[in-house]
C-alpha positions in Angstrom: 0.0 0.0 0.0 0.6 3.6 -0.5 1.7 6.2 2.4 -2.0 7.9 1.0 -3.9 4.3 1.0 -2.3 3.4 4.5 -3.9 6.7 6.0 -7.3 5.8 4.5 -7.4 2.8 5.6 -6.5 4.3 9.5 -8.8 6.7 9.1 -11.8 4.1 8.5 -10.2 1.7 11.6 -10.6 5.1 13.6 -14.1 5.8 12.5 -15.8 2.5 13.1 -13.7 2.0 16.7 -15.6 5.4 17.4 -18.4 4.3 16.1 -18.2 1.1 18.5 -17.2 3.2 21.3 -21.0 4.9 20.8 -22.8 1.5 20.2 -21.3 -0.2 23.3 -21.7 3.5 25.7 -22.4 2.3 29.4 -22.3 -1.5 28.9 -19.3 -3.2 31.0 -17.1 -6.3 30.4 -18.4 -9.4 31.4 -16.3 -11.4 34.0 -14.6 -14.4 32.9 -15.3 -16.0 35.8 -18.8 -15.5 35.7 -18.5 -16.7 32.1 -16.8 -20.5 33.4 -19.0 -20.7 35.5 -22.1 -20.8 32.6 -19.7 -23.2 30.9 -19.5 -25.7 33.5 -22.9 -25.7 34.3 -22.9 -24.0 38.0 -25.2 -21.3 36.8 -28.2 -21.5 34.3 -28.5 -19.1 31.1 -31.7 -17.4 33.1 -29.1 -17.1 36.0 -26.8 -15.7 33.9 -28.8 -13.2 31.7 -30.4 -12.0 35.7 -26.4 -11.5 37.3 -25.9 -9.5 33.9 -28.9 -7.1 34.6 -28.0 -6.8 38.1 -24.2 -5.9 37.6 -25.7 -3.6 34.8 -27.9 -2.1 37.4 -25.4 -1.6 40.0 -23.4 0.2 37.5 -26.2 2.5 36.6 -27.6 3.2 40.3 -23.7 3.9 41.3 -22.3 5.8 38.8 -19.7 8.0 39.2 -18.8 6.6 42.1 -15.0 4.7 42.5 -14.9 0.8 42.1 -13.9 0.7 45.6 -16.9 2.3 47.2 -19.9 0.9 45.0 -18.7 -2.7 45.7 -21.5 -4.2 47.6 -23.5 -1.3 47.7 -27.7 -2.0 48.4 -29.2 -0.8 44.9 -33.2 -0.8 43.9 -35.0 -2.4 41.1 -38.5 -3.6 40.6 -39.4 -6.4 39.3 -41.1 -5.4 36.3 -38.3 -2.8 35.6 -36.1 -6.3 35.2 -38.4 -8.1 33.4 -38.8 -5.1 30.8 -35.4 -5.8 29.9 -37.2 -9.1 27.7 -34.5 -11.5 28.8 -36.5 -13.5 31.0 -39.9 -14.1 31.9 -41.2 -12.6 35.4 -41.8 -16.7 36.3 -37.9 -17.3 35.4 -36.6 -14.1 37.0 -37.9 -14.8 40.4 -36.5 -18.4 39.8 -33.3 -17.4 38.9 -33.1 -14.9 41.6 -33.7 -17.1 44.5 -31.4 -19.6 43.2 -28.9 -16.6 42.9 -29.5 -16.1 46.1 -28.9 -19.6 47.3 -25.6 -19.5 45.1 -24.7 -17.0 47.4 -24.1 -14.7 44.3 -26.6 -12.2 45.6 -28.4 -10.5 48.3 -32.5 -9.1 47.9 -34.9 -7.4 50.2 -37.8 -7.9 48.9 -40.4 -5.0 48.0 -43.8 -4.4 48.1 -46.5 -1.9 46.3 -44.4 0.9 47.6 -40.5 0.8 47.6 -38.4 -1.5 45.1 -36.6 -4.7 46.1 -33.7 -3.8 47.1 -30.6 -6.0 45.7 -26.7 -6.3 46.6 -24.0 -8.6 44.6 -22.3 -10.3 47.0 -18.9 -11.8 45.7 -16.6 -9.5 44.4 -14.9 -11.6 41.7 -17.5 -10.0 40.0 -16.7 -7.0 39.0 -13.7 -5.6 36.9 -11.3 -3.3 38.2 -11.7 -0.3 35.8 
């Protein structure tokens, strides 16, 4: 290639990374371990899709905070806020959660007609160190 084609051809590599960059805005990496652990058949697809909304959660109802401080933090959903998300059924979710919960992968208060249930991720080989 030319020294001409070369810089076109850096220019379009720069242009669809930004364009990426804008696409995946506010989403986080998934943690490996979380990942193995769908592999080897500890945790369910439902379980899985459910501990993704909830560290997606987390990372909206904290933000701006550091990694250090939102760890473990208490954070508020309801239900049919989750289930809005079309990942799971409201049947599933609440059978994914309490087996989350029995995993030991997550804490819940549950809610009522007034306040939201409140939620906390428990283990933090969870999250990634930003």
């Amino acid at each position: 290639m030319t020294t001409h084609e070369e810089t076109a051809a850096e220019d379009r590599r720069q242009v669809e990374a930004k364009k990426t960059q804008r696409l995946l805005k506010g989403f986080f990496p998934v943690p490996r371990s979380l990942l193995w652990q769908l592999k080897q058949g500890i945790i369910t697809k439902s379980e899985y899709s459910l501990f993704n909304i909830f560290l997606h959660l987390e990372n909206q109802f904290v933000k701006g905070k550091t990694s250090e401080s939102k760890r473990g933090k208490w954070f508020f959903c309801s239900n049919k806020d989750i289930c809005s998300y079309k990942l799971i059924s409201e049947a599933t979710f609440i059978r994914a959660r309490k087996s989350l919960k029995a995993k030991k992968f997550i804490d819940y208060k549950s809610g009522n007609s007034i306040a939201a249930t409140e939620y906390r991720i428990l283990d933090v080989k969870y999250y990634v160190d930003e």
